[in-house]
C-alpha positions in Angstrom: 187.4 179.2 -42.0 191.1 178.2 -42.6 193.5 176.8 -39.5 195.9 178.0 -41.5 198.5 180.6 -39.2 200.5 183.0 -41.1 204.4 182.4 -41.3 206.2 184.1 -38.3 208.2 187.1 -39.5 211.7 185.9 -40.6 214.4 187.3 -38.5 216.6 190.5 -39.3 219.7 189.4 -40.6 221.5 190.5 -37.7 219.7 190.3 -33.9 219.9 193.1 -32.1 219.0 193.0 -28.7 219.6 194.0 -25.1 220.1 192.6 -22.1 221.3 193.6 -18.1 223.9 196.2 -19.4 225.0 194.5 -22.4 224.5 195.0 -25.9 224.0 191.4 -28.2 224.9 191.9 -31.7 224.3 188.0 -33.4 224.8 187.4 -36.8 221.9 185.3 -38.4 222.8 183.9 -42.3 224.1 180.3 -40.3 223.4 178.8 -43.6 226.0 180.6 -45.1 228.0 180.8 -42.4 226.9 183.9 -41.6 228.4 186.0 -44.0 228.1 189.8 -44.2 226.4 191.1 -46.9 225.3 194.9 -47.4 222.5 195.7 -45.0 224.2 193.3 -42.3 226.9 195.9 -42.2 224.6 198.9 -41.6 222.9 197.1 -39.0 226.0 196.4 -37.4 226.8 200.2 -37.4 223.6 201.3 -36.4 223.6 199.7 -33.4 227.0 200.5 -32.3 226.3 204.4 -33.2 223.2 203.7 -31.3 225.0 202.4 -28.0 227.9 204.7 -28.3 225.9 207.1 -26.0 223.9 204.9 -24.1 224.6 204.4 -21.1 222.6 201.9 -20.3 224.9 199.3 -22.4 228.3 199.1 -21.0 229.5 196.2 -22.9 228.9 195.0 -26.9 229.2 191.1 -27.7 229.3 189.7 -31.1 228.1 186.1 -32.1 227.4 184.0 -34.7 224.1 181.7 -34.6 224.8 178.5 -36.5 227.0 175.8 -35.5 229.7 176.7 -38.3 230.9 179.5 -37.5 230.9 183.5 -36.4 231.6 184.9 -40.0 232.7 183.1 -43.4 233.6 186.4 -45.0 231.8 188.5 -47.4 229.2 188.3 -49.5 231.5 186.7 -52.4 229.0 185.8 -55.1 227.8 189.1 -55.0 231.4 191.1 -55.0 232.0 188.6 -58.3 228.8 189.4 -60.0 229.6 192.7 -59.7 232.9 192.3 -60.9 231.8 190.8 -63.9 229.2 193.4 -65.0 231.6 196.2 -64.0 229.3 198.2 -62.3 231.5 198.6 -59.2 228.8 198.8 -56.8 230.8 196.7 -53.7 232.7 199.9 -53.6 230.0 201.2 -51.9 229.6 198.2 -49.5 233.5 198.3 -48.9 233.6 201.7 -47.7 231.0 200.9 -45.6 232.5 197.9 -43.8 235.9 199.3 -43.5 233.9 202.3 -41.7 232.7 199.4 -39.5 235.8 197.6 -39.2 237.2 201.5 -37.7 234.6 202.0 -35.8 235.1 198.7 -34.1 238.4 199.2 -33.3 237.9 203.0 -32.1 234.9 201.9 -30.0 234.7 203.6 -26.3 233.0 200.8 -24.8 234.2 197.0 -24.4 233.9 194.9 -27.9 234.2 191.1 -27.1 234.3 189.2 -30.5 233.5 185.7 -29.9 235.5 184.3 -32.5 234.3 180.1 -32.5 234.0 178.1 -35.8 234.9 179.7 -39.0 236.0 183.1 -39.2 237.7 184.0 -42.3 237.9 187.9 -44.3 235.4 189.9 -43.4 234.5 187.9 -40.3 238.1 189.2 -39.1 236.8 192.6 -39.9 233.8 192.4 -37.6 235.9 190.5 -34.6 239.7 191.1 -34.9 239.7 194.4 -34.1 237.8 193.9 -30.9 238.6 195.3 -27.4 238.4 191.6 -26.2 238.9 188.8 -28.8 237.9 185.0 -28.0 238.4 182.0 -29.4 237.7 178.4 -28.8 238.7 174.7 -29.4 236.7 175.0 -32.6 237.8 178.2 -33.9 239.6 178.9 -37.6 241.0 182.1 -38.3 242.0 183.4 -41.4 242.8 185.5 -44.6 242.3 183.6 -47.5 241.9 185.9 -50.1 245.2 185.1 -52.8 243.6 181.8 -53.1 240.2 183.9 -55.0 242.7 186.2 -57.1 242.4 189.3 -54.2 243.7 191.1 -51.1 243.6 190.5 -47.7 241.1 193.6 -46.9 238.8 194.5 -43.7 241.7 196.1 -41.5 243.8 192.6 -42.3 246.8 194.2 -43.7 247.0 196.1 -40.7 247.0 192.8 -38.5 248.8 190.8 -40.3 251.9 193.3 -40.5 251.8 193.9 -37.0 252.1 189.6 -36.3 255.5 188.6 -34.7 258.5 188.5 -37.2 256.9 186.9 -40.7 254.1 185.1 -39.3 251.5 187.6 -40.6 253.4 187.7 -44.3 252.7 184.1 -44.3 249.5 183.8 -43.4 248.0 186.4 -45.8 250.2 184.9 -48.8 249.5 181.1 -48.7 245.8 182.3 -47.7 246.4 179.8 -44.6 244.0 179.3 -41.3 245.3 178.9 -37.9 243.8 178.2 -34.9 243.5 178.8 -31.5 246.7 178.7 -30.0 248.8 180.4 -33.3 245.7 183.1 -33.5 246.4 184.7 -29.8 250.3 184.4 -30.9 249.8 186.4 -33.8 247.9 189.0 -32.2 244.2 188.3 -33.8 242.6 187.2 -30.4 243.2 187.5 -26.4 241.5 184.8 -24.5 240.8 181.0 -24.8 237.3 180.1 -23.8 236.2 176.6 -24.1 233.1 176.6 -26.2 231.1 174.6 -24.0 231.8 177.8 -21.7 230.3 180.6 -24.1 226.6 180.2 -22.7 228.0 181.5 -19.0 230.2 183.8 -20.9 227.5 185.7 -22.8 225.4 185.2 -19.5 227.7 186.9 -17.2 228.3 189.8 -19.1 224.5 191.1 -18.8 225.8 192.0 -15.3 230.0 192.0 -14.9 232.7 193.4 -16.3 234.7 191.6 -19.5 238.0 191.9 -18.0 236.5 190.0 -14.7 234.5 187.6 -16.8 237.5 186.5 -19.2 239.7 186.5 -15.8 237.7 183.7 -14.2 236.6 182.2 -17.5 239.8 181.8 -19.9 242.4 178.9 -19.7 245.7 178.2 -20.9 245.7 179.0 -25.1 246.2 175.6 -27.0 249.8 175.6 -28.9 250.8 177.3 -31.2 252.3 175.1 -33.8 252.6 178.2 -36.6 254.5 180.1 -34.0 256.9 177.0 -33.4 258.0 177.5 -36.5 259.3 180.9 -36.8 263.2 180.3 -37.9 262.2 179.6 -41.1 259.1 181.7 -41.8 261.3 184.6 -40.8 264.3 183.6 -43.0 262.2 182.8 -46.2 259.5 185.6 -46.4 262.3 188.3 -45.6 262.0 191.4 -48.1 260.1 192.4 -50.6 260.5 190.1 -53.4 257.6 187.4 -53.8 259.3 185.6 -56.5 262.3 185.4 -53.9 260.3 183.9 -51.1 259.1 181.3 -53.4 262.3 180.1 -54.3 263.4 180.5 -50.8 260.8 178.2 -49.7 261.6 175.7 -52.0 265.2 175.8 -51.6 264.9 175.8 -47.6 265.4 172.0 -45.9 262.2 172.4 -43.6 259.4 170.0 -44.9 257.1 173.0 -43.4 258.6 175.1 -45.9 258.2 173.0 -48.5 254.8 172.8 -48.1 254.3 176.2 -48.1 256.2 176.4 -51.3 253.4 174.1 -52.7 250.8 176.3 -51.7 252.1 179.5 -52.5 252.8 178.4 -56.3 248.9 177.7 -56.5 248.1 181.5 -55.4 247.4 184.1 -57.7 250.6 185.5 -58.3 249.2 189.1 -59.4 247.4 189.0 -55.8 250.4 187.4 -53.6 252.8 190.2 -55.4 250.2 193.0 -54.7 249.4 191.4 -50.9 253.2 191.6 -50.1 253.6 194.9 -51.4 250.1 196.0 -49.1 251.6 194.3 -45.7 254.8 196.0 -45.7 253.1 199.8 -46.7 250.7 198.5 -43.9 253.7 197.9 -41.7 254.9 201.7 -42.0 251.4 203.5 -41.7 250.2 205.0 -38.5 247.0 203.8 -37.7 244.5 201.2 -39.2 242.7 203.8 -40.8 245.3 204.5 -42.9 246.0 200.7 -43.8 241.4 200.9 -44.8 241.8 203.8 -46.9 244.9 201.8 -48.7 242.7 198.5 -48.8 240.3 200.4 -50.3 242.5 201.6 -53.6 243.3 197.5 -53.9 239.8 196.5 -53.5 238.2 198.3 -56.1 240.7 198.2 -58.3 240.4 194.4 -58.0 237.1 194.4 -59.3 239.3 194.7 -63.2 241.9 192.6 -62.0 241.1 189.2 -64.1 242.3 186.8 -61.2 239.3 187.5 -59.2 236.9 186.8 -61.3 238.6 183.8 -61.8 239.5 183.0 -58.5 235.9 183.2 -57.6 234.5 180.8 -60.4 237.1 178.3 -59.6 236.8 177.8 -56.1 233.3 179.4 -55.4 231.1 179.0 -58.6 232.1 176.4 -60.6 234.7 174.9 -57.5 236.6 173.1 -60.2 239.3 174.5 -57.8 241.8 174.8 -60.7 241.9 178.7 -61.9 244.4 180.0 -64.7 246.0 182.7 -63.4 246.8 185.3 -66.0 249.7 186.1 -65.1 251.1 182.1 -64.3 253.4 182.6 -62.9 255.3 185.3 -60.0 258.3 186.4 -62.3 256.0 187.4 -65.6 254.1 190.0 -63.2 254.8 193.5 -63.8 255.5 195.6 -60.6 254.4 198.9 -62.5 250.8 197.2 -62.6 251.1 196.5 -59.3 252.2 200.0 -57.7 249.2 201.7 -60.1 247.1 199.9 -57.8 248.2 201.7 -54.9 247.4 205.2 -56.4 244.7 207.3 -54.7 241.4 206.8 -56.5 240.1 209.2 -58.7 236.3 208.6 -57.0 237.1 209.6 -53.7 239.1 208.3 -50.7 237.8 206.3 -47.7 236.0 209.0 -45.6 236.4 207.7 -41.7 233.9 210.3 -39.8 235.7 211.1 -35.9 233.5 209.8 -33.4 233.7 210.2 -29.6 235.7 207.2 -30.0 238.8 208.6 -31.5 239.6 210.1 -34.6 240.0 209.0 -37.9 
């Protein structure tokens, strides 16, 4: 007879458990830094419709297992395989996370995101729309989508339009990452926890309260060097123009701005025009279901937009990190191609069901 034990049953993708009065949502793909992928979101959701009514779970937390990071974003490879055959199947996945991502930010009971490591696109999705929002000395936040050819997406438009002055506009066009201190100034977090503190954090709110917890266990945010530098963020990314920011940027005496300059002119300019356009309609829009249903018509019309699929292969695929944008530049793109992305889609809207927790 064979010694030989069977393998232990892999792990769901996501850990659900429970314990004291709190809920533990943990995301579990740590070799790709956890990043969401179909079924992840509709375990997310069905434990969060689950606990809506339960009273025995007064509190939700969300981590990431893994070292890395809480979330890295979507399931990329996927969205660009898709995008090359055409099928347009990650509509379907998009409408479910952006219910998600609403439901998330509608939720009755305490959320706290714990936002350490990497947490970029969808990761904001899942975490920066949170009741309470932490992040540590390791964390990276950010939208980095114009540097794949797309949108900021996952509520982001709504977030980043709602940053002090120009920060947000920034951020989403150059595709940058902050940190700590710059992520609580721009409204995408609450609280700075130490990391080495998250064990007694996640241990303490089987049985208290988060506002109590957080009270006793957040310090002083780092600095927020973005932040610092408002004057000229404001001045240059002022209106509507992305062409105009660009040469604002590279006219402006601030070696900051320069920079930025640099690393705008190597976005897609099809997806900074578009992503400008989508924070200042998210800027005038009620709610952040409104700003979803909007993402929505951008990300799936995306999926034909050439500069994804290139974006993608460049920095994902074949990470020869040097894409040809198509158009090349931000003066050759035509706004009438833009604006037809904005048009309600002929499929269907994004359907937000009302919930105990609010209304869609």
């Amino acid at each position: 007879m064979s010694d030989h034990q069977p393998d232990a049953p892999a792990e769901p993708e996501v850990v659900v458990s429970t314990t004291g009065h709190l809920g533990r949502l943990e995301l579990n793909r740590p070799h790709a830094i956890n990043a969401l992928n179909h079924p992840m979101v509709g375990l997310l959701q069905q434990a969060l419709d689950a606990w809506r009514d339960d009273d025995a779970v007064r509190t939700v937390l969300l981590t990431g297992r893994g070292e890395r990071g809480l979330c890295a974003g979507g399931d990329i490879v996927s969205i660009w395989k898709d995008a090359r055959a055409g099928t347009h199947e990650s509509a379907r996945f998009w409408s479910d996370e952006y219910v998600l991502n609403h439901t998330i930010g509608r939720y009755p009971k305490p959320y706290v995101a714990v936002m350490d490591g990497i947490v970029l696109g969808g990761g904001i999705g899942v975490s920066a729309h949170a009741s309470h929002r932490v992040v540590t000395e390791r964390s990276s936040l950010g939208m980095p989508e114009t540097g794949i050819g797309f949108v900021p997406d996952v509520g982001g438009t709504w977030l980043l339009s709602h940053a002090p002055g120009e920060l947000g506009t920034h951020l989403g066009l150059t595709a940058g990452s902050v940190g700590a201190g710059d992520a609580i100034a721009l409204g995408l977090a609450d609280h700075f926890v130490p990391s080495d503190r998250i064990d007694e954090l996640v241990r303490r709110l089987a049985e208290e309260e988060p506002d109590a917890v957080l009270a006793d266990l957040a310090e002083e945010a780092p600095e927020a060097p973005l932040l610092a530098q408002r004057d000229w963020i404001d001045e240059c990314y002022a209106g509507d123009d992305a062409a105009a920011v660009l040469a604002r940027l590279r006219e402006h005496r601030a070696p900051e701005a320069q920079q930025a300059a640099g690393t705008l002119a190597k976005r897609s300019p099809f997806a900074v025009t578009a992503t400008l356009r989508a924070l200042r309609e998210a800027g005038g829009l009620a709610d952040l279901g409104q700003a979803l249903a909007m993402e929505l018509r951008l990300t799936v019309r995306f999926l034909d937009v050439p500069d994804f699929v290139e974006g993608v292969r460049a920095q994902v695929i074949d990470k020869d990190r040097d894409p040809q944008w198509r158009p090349a530049s931000l003066d050759e793109v035509d706004p009438a191609a833009v604006a037809a992305l904005f048009e309600p889609l002929p499929s269907g809207e994004l359907e937000l069901p009302t919930t105990s927790g609010g209304t869609a």
